[in-house]
C-alpha positions in Angstrom: 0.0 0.0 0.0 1.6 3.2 -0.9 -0.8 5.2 0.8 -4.3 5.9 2.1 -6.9 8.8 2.0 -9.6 10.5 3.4 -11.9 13.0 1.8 -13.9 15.8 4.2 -17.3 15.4 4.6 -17.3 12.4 1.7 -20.0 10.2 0.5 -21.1 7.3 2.8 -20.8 4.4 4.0 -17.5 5.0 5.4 -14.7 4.4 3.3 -10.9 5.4 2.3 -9.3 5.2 -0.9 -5.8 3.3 -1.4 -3.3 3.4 -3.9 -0.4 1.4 -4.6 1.6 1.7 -8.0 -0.6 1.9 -11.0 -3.9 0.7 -8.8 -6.2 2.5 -7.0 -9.6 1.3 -5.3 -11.8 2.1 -2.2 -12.2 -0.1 1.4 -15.2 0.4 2.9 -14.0 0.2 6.9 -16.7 -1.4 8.6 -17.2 -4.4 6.5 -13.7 -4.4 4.4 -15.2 -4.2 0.6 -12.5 -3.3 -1.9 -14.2 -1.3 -4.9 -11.6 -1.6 -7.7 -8.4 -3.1 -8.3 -5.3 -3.9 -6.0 -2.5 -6.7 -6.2 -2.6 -9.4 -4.1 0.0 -8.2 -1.9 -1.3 -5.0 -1.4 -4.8 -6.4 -0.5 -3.3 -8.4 2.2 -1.7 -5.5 4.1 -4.8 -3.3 3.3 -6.9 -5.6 5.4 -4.2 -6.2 8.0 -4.0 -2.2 8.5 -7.7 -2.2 8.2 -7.9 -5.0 11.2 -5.1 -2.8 13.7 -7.1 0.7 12.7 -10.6 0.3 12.2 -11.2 2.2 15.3 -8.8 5.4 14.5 -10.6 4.9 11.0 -14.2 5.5 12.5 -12.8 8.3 14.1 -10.9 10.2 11.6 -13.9 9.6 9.3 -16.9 11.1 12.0 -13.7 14.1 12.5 -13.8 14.7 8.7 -17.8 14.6 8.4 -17.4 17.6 11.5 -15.0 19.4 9.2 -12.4 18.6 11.6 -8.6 17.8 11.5 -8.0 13.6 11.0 -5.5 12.0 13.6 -2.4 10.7 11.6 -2.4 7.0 11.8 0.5 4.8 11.7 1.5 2.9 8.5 1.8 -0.7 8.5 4.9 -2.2 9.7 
């Protein structure tokens, strides 16, 4: 995963949008659906970092519907 975002006050159900090399798609974080396209690998850690930050996920997305400032989570390591 090369890295992850998080739009303000974005569409629901909560989600965030990965991209790694040439492949981009969207995780929903409650119930881990991928829309798009990601390599293997990369889908792997995606769900790993999903499982150690769903809770700071949840978070940063109510802070971003509020117009607030997201919490910086770590990456995977």
């Amino acid at each position: 995963m090369d890295y992850y975002l998080m739009y303000i006050a974005d569409h629901n159900p909560p989600h965030f949008h990965v991209w790694c090399d040439d492949y981009k798609a969207t995780m929903t974080i409650t119930d881990g659906i991928i829309i798009g396209s990601l390599p293997r690998r990369a889908i792997k850690m995606v769900y790993e970092w999903l499982d150690l930050h769903k809770d700071e996920l949840m978070e940063n997305w109510k802070r971003l519907s509020n117009y607030e400032v997201a919490n910086r989570i770590e990456p995977l390591k």
